[in-house]
DOZA-24798 format. One line per field, with one value per atom (N, C-alpha, C, O): residue in one letter; atom name; x, y, z. Coordinates in steps of 0.05 Angstrom, whole numbers. Example, Ala and Ser with C-alpha at 12.3 -4.5 7.8 and 13.67 -1.06 7.14 Angstrom:
type c(A;A;A;A;S;S;S;S)
atom c(N;CA;C;O;N;CA;C;O)
u c(264;246;264;285;257;273;258;268)
v c(-114;-90;-66;-66;-45;-21;1;23)
w c(156;156;156;169;142;143;157;161)
This chain:
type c(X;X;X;X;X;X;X;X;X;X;X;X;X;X;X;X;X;X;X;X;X;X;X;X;X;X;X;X;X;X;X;X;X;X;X;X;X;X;X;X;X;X;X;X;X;X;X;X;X;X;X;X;X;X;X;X;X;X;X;X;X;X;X;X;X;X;X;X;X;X;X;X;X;X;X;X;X;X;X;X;X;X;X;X;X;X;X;X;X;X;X;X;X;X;X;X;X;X;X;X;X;X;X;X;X;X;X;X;X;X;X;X;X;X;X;X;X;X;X;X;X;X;X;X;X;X;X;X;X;X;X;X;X;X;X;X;X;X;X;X;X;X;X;X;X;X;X;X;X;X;X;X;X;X;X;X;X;X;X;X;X;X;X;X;X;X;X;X;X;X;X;X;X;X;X;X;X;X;X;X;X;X;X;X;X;X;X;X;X;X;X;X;X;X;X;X;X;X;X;X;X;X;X;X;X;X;X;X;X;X;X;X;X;X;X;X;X;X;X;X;X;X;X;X;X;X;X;X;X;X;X;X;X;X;X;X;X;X;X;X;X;X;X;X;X;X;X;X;X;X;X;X;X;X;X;X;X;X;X;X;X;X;X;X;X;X;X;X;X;X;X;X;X;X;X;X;X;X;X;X;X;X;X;X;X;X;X;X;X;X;X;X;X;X;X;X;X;X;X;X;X;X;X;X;X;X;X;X;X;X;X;X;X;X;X;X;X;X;X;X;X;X;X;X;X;X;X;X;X;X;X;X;X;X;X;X;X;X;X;X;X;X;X;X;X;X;X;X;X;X;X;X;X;X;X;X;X;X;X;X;X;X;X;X;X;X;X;X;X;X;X;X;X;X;X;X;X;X;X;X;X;X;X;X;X;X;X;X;X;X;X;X;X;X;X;X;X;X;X;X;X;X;X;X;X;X;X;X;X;X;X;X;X;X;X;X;X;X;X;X;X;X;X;X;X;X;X;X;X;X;X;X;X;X;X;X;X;X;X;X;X;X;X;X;X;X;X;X;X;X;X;X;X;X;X;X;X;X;X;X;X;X;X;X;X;X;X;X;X;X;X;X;X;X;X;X;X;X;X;X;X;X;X;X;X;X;X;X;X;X;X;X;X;X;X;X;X;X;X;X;X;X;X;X;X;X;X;X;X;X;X;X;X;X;X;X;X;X;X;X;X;X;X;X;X;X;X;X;X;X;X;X;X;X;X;X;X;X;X;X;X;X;X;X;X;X;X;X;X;X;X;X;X;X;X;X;X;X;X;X;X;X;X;X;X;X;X;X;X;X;X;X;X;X;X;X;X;X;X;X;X;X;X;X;X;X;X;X;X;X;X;X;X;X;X;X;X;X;X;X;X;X;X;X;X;X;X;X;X;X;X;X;X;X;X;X;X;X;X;X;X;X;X;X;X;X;X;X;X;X;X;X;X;X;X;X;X;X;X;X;X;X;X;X;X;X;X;X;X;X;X;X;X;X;X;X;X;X;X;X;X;X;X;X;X;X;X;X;X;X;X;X;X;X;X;X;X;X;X;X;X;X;X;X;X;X;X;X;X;X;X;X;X;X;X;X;X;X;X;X;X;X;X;X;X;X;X;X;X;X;X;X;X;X;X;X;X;X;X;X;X;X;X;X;X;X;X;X;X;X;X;X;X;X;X;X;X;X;X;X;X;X;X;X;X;X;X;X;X;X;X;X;X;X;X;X;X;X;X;X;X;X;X;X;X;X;X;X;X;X;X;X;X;X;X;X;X;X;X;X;X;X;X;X;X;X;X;X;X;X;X;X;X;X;X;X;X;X;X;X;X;X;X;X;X;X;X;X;X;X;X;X;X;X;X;X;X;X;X;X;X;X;X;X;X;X;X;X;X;X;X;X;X;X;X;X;X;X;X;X;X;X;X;X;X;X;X;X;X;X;X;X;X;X;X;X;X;X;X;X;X;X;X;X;X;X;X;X;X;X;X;X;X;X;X;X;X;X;X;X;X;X;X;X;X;X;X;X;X;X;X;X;X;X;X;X)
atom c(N;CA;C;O;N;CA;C;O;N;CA;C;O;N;CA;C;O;N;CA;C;O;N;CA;C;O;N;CA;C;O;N;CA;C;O;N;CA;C;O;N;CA;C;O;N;CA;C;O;N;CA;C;O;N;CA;C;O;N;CA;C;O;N;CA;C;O;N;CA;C;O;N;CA;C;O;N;CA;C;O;N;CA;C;O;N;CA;C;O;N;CA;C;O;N;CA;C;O;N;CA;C;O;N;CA;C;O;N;CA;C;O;N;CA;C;O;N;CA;C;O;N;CA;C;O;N;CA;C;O;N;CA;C;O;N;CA;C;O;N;CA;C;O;N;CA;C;O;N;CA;C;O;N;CA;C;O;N;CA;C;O;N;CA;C;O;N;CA;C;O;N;CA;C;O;N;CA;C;O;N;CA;C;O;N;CA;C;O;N;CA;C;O;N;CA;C;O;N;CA;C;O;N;CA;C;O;N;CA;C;O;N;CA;C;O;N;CA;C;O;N;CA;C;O;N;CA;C;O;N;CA;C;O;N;CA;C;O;N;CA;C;O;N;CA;C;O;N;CA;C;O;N;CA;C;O;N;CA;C;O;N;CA;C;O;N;CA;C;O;N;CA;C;O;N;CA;C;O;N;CA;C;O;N;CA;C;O;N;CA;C;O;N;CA;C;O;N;CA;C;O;N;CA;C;O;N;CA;C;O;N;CA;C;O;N;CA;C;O;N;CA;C;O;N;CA;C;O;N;CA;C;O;N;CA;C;O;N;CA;C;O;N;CA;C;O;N;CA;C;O;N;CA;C;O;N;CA;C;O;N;CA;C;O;N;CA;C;O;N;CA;C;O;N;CA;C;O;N;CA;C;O;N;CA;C;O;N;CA;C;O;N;CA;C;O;N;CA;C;O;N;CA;C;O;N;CA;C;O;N;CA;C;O;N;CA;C;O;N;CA;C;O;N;CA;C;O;N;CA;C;O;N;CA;C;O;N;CA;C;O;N;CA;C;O;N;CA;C;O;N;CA;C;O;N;CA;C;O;N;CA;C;O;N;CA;C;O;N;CA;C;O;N;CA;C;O;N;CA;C;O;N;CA;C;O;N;CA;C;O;N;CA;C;O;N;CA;C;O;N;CA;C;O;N;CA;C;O;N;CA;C;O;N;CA;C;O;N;CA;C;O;N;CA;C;O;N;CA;C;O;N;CA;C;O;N;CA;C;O;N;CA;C;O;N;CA;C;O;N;CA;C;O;N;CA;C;O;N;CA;C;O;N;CA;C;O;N;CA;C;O;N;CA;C;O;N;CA;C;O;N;CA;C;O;N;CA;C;O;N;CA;C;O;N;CA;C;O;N;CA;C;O;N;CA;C;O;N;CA;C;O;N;CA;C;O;N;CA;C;O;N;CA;C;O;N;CA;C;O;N;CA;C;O;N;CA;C;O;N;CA;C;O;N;CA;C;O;N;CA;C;O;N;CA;C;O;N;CA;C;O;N;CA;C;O;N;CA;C;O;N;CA;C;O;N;CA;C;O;N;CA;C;O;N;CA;C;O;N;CA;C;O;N;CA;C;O;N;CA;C;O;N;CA;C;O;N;CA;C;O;N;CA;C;O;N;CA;C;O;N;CA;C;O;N;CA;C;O;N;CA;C;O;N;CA;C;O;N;CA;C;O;N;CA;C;O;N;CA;C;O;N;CA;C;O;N;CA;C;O;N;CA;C;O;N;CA;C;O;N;CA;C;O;N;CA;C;O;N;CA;C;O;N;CA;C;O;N;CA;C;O;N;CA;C;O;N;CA;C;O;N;CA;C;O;N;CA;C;O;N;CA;C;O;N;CA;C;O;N;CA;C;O;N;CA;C;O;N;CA;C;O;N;CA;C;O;N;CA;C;O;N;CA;C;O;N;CA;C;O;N;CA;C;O;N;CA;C;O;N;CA;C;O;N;CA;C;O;N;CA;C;O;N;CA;C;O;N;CA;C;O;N;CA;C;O;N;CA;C;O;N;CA;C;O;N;CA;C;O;N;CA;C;O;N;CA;C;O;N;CA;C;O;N;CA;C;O;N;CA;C;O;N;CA;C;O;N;CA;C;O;N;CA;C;O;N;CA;C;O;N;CA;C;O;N;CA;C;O;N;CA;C;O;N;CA;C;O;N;CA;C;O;N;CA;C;O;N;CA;C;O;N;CA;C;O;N;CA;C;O;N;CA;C;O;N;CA;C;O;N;CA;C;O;N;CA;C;O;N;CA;C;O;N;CA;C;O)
u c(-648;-631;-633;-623;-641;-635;-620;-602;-610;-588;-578;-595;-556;-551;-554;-544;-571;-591;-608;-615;-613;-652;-647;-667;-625;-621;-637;-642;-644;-651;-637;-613;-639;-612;-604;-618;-570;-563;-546;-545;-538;-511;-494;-499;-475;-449;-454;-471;-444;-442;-428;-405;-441;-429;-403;-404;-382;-356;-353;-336;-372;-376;-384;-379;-401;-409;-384;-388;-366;-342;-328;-311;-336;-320;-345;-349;-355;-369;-401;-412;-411;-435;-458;-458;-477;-511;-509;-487;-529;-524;-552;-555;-572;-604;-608;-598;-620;-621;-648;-655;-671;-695;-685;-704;-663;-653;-648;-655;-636;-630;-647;-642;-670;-697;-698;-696;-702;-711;-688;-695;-654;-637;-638;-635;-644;-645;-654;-643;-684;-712;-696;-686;-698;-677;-666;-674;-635;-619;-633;-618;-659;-662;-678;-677;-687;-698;-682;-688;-658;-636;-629;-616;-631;-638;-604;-586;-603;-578;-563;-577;-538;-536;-538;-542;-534;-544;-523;-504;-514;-488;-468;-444;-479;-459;-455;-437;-469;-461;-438;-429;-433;-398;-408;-432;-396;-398;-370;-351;-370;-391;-410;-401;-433;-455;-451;-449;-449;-441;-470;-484;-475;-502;-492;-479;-495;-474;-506;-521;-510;-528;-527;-506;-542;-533;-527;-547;-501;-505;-518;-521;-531;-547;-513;-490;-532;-514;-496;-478;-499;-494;-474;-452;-472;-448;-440;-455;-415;-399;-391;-391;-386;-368;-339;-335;-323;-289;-279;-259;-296;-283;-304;-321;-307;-325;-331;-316;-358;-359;-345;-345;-331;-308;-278;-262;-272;-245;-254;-240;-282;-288;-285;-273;-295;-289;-266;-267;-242;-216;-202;-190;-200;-193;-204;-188;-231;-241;-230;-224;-221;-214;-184;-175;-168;-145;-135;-116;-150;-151;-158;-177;-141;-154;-173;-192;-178;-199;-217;-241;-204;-221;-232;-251;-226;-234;-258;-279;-253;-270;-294;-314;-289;-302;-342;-360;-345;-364;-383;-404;-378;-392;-411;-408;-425;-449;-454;-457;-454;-457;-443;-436;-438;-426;-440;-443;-450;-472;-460;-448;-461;-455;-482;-489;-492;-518;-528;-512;-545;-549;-565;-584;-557;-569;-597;-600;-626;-653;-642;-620;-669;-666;-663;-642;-676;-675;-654;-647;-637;-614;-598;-589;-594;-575;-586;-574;-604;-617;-605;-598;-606;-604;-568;-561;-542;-528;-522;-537;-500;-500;-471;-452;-477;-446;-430;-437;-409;-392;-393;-385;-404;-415;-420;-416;-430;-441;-435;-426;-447;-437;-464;-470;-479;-509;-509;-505;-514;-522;-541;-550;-548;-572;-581;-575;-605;-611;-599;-611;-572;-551;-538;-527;-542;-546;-515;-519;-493;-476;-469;-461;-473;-470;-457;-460;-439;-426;-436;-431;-451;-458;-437;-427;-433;-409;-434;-453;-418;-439;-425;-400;-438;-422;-418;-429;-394;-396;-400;-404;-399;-412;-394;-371;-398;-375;-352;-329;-361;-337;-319;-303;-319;-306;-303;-281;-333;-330;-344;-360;-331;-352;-360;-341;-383;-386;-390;-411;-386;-382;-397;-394;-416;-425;-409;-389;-417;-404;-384;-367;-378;-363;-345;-354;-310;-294;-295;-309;-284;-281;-265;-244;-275;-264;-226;-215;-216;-190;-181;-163;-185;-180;-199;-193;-212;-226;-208;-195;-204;-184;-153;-141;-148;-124;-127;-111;-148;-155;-155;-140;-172;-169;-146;-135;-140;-112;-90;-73;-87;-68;-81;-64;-108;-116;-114;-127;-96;-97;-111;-111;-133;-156;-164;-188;-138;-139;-166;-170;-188;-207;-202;-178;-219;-215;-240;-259;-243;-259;-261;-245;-282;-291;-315;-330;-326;-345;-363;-385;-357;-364;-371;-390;-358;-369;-337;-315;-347;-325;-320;-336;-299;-299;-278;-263;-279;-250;-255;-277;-237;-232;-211;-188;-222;-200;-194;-208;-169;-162;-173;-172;-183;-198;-172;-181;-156;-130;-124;-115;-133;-127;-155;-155;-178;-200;-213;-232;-195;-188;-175;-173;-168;-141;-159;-157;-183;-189;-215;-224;-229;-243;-237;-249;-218;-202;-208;-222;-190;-188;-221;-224;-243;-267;-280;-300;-270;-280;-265;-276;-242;-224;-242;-259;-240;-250;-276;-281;-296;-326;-316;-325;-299;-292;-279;-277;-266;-259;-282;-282;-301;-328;-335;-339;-337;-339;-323;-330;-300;-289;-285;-274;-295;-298;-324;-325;-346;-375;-366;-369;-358;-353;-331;-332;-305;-291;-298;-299;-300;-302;-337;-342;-356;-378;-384;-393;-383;-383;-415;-431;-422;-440;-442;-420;-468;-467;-452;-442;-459;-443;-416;-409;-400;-369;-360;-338;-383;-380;-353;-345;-344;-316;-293;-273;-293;-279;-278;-258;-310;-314;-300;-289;-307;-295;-251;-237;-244;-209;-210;-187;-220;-214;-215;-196;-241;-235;-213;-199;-211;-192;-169;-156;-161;-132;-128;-108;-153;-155;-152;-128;-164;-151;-130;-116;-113;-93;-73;-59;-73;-61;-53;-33;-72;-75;-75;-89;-56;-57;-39;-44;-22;4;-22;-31;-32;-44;-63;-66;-74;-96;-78;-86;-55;-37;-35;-37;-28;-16;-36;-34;-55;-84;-91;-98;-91;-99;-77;-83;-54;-30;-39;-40;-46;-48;-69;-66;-96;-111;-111;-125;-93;-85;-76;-83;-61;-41;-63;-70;-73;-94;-110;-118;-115;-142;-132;-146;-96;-84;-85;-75;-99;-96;-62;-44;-68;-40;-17;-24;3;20;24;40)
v c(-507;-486;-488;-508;-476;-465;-464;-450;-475;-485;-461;-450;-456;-428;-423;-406;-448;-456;-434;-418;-434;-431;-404;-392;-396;-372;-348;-348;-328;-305;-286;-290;-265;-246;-239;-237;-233;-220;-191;-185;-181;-157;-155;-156;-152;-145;-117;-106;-106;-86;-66;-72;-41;-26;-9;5;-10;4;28;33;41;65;74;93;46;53;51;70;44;49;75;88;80;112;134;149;134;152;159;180;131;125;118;112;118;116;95;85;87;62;50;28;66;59;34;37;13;-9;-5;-23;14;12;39;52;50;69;53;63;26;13;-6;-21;-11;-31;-25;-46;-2;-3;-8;-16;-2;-24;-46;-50;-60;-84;-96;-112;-85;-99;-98;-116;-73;-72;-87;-104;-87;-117;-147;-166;-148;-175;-181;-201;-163;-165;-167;-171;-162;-173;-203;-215;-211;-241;-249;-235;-284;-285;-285;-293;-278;-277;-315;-336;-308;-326;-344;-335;-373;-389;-377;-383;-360;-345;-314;-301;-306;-279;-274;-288;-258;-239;-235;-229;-237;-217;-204;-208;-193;-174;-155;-142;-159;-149;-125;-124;-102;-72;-54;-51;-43;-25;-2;3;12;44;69;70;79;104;121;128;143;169;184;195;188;204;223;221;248;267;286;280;318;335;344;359;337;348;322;332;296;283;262;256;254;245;213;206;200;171;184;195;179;186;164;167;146;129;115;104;111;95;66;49;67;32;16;-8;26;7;9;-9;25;22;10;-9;15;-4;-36;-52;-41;-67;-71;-94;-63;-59;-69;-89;-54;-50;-74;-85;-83;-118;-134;-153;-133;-153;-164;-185;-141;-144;-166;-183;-161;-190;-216;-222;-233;-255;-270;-255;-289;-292;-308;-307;-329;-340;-319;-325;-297;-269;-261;-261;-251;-233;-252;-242;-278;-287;-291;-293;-292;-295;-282;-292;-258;-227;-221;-209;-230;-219;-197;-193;-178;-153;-129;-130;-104;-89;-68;-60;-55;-36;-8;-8;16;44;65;77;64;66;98;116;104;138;143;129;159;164;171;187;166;178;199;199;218;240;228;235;213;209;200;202;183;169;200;205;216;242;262;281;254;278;260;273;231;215;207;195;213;207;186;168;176;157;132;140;107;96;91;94;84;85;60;58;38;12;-8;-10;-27;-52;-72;-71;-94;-119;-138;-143;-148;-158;-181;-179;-205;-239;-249;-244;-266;-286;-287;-274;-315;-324;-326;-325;-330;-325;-311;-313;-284;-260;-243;-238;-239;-220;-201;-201;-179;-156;-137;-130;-124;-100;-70;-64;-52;-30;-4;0;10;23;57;62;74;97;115;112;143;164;181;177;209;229;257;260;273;295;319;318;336;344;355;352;368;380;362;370;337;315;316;316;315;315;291;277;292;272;298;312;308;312;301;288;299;281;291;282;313;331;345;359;340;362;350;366;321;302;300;302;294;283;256;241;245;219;207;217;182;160;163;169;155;153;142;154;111;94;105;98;116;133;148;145;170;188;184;196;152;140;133;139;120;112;135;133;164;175;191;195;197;212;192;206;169;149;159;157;169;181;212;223;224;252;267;289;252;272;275;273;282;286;304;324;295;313;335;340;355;388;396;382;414;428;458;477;455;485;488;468;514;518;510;521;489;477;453;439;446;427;414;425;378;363;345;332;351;346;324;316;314;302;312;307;322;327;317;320;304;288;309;328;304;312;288;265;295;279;248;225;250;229;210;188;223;211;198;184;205;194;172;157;175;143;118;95;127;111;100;77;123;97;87;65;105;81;54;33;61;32;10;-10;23;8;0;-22;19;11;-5;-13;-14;-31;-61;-81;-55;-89;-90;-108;-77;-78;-96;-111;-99;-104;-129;-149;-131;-166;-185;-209;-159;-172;-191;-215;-170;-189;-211;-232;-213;-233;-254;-274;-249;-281;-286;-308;-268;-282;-297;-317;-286;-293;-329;-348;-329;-359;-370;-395;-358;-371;-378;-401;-356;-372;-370;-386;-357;-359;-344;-357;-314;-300;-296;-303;-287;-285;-256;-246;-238;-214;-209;-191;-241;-236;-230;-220;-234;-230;-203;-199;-190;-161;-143;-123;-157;-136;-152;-139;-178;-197;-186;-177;-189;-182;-162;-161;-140;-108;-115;-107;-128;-132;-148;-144;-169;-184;-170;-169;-154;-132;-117;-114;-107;-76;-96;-89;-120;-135;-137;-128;-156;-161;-135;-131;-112;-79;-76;-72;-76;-70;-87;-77;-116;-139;-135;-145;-119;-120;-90;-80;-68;-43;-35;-19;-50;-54;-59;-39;-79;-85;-56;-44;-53;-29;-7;6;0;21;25;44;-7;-9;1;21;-20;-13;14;25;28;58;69;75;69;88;88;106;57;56;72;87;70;84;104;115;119;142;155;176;137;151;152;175;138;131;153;165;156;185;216;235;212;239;248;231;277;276;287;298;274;283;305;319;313;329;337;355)
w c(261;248;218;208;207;180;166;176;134;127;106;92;104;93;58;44;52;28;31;13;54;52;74;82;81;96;82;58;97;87;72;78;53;50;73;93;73;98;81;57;99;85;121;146;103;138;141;126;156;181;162;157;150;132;138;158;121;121;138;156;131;141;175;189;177;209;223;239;226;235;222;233;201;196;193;173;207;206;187;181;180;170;184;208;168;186;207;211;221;230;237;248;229;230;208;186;212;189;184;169;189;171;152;146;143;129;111;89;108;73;71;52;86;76;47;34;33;10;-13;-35;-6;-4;-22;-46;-1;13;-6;-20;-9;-26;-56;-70;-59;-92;-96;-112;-83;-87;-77;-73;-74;-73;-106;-120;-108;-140;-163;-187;-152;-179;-190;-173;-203;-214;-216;-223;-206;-214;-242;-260;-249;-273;-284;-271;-311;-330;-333;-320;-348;-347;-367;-365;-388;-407;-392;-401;-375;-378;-360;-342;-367;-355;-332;-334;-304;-286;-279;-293;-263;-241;-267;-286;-260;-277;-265;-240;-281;-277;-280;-300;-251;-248;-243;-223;-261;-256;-253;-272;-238;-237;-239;-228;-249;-247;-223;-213;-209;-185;-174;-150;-188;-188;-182;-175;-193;-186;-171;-179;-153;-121;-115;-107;-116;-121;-145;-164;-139;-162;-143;-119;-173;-162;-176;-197;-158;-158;-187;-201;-190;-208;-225;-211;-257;-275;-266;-256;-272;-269;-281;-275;-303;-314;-304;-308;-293;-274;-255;-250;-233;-211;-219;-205;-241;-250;-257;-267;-260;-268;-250;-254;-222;-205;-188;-172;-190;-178;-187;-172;-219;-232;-227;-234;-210;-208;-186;-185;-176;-148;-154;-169;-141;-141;-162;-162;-179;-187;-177;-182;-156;-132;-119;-105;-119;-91;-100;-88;-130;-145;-163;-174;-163;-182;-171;-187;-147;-139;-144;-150;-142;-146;-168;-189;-162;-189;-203;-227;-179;-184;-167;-143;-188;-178;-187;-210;-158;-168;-159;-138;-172;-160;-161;-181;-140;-125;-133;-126;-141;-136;-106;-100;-93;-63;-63;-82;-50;-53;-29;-17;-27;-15;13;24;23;53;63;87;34;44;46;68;27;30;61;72;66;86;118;138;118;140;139;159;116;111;100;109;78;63;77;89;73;84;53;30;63;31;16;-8;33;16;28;52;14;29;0;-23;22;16;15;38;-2;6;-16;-40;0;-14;-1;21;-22;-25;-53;-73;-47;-73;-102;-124;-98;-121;-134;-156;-111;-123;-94;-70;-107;-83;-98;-121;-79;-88;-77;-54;-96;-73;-86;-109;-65;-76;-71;-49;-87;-75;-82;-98;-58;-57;-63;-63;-73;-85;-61;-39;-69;-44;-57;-81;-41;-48;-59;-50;-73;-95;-77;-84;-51;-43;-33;-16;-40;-31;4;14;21;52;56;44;85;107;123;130;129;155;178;174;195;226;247;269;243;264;284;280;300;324;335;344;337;350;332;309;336;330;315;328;294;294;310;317;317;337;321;299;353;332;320;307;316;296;264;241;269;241;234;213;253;245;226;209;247;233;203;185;200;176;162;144;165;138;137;116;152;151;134;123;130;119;89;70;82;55;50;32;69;67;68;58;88;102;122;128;141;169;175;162;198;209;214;212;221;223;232;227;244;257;238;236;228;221;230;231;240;253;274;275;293;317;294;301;269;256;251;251;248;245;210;197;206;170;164;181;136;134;100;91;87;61;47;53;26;0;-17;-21;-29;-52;-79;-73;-105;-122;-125;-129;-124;-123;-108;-113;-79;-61;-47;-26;-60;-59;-75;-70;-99;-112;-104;-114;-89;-70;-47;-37;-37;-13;-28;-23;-49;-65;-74;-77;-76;-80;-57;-57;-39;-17;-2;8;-1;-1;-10;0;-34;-53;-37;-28;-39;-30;-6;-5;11;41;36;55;14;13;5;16;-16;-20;-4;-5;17;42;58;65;60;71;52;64;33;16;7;-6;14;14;39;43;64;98;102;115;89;87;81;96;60;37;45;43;58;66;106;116;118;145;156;175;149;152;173;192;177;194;202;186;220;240;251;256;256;263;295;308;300;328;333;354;314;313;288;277;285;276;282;270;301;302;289;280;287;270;244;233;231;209;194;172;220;206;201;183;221;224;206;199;186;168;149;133;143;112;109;89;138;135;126;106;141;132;115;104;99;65;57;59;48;32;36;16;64;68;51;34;56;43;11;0;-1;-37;-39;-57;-18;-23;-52;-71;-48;-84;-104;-116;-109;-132;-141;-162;-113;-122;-129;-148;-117;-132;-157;-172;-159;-187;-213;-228;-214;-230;-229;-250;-206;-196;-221;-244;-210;-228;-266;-282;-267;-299;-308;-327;-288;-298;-302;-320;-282;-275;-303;-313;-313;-337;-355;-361;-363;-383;-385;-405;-367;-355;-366;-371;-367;-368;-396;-412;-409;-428;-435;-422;-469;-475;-477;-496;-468;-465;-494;-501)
């Protein structure tokens, strides 16, 4: 057996495949490869090393790479301190044509990383023809985007506010995996563990992300 020295990169089971994201794994090979070419940071430099991309037209990140770091920084510094990088990904075509998940979580070689993904301006998921599962359903409706059916088609739509709110919580959810990875050493085999330990951890630190959320919030408002 292989010592988790010399382990390969791994990444957990993305956020999204449970709410309604891809679930093909030769769809983030190129991914994959990307974040393994990121070098670890250096003994003076700052992290979470901030990779912000241009989203392209067609979608937006709900929040700057400097509130995403805002909002990491607010947790924990045992939680957050690991994290090398914090990347906000621009989608390639195949990823927008095959659908995008809302983030991942990917380590090795000294290098962890959480990529967080953008959405598309009209602020939707589409779900196809099928309903979301109902524990999905539960979940986004708790963000004010109960599913809907328009046109033999299945949706969930944010308001721009309330889609900061589960960016938020997307984000904790990924450091969730990351202090389970380092703290209990999870395994693809207990994938459903994995997924109940993140959602606990976001849920757990829903105040803090409020809080940070609200400031920014004000900060963001121009003046009266």
């Amino acid at each position: 057996m292989r010592s988790r020295k010399h382990t390969a990169w791994r990444k957990n089971r993305k956020f999204s495949d449970v709410h309604g994201g891809r679930t093909s794994p030769k769809i983030t090979d190129r991914i994959f490869n990307r974040a393994h070419s990121l070098s670890p940071p250096g003994h003076h430099q700052t992290t979470p090393i901030l990779i912000e991309d241009n989203p392209s037209r067609d979608y937006l990140f709900p929040m700057t790479g400097r509130e995403s770091v805002e909002v990491l920084e607010a947790l924990p510094k045992r939680h957050h301190s690991g994290v090398t990088h914090l990347w906000l990904r621009r989608p390639g075509a195949t990823d927008r044509r095959q659908g995008l998940p809302l983030a991942e979580f990917i380590c090795g070689s000294g290098v962890r990383v959480i990529v967080m993904y953008p959405w598309r301006r009209d602020l939707r998921i589409c779900f196809g023809r099928s309903k979301p599962t109902g524990r999905a359903s539960q979940e986004y409706a708790r963000f004010g985007a109960p599913p809907f059916r328009q046109r033999g088609w299945w949706y969930v739509e944010f308001s721009m506010s309330e889609l900061r709110r589960f960016w938020v919580h997307v984000l904790y959810h990924e450091v969730g995996h990351h202090v389970d990875w380092y703290g209990r050493y999870w395994s693809k085999a207990n994938r459903r563990q994995m997924e109940e330990f993140a959602d606990q951890y976001a849920m757990s630190f829903t105040k803090t992300g409020t809080y940070v959320l609200n400031r920014l919030n004000k900060t963001a408002l121009p003046p009266e």
